[in-house]
N, C-alpha and C positions, 0 to 999 in steps of 0.2 A: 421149043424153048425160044425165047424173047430175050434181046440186049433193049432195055430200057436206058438211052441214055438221058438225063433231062439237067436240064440249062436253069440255075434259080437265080432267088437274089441272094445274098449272102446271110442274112437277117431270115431267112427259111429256113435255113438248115435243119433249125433243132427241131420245129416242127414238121417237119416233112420225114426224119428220122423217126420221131417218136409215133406220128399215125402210123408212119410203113409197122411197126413196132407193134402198135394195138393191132392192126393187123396180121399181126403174126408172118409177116413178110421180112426177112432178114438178108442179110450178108448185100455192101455197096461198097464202092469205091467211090472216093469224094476229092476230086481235085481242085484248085483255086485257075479261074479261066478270067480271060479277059473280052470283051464283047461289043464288037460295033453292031448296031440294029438300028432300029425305028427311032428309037430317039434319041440317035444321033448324036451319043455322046453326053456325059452329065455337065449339069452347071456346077460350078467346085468354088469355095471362096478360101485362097491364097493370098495371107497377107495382106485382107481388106479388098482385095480384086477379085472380080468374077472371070472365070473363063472357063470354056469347054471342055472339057477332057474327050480326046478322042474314042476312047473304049471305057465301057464298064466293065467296071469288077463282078466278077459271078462266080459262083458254084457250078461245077459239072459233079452231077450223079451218074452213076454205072453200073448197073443191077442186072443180072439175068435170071428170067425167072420163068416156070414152065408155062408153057400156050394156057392153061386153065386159069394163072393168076397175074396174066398180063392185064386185063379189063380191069379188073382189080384193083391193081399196083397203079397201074396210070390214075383211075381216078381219084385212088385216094394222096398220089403227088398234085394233083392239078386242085383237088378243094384244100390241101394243107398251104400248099405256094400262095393263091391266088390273094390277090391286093386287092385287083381290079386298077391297074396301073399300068401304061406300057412299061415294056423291061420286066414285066412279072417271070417270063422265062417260059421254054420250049419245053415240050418232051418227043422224044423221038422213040422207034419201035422198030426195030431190028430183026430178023429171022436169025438166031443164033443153027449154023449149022452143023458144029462140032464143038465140045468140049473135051478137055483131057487132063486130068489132076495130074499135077506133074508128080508130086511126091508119090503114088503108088499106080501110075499108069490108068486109074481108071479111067471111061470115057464116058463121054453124052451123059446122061438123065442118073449113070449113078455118080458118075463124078462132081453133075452140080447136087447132088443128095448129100453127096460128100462136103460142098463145099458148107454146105448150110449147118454143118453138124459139128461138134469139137470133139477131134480126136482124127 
């Protein structure tokens, strides 16, 4: 098992959701992050003035997903994200080494089975 974490722009979200989706790739965690990189901060116009913002606004995704649909999952966030713009955003690829549902103790491969399922 894979922690897919990956870095977007905020304006991917819903397609990046929705390929994971066509893909039959489910269950993520979506947080709102803030981002210094390459480029350095955006131009922003405030009350007729230009000026730099130190961090970009971004999306953090959090997905774990078995070793068979990591290749997968990544490619199908990186053509959903992709602008071709810097700041298009990262993905990162993690060795999940344990899991454990809390609500009925299960662990590893049935736990994330569990998480992917309601009930």
């Amino acid at each position: 098992m894979n922690k897919i974490e990956t870095i977007i722009q905020p304006d991917e979200l819903e397609d990046v959701k929705e390929a994971l989706l066509k893909a039959n790739i489910v269950g993520m965690t979506v947080t709102e992050v803030r981002e210094f990189g390459r480029q350095k901060g955006q131009i922003s116009l405030y009350r007729g003035a230009k000026f730099t913002a130190q961090f970009a606004n971004m999306i953090k995704i959090e997905m774990v997903v078995s070793d068979e649909l990591t290749d997968a999952a990544v490619a199908v966030i990186v053509q959903a994200a992709r602008r071709g713009d810097i700041g298009d955003g990262e993905v990162f690829v993690i060795p999940v080494g344990q899991i454990v549902r809390i609500r009925r103790g299960e662990k590893n491969q049935v736990a994330h089975l569990a998480l992917s399922s309601v009930g």
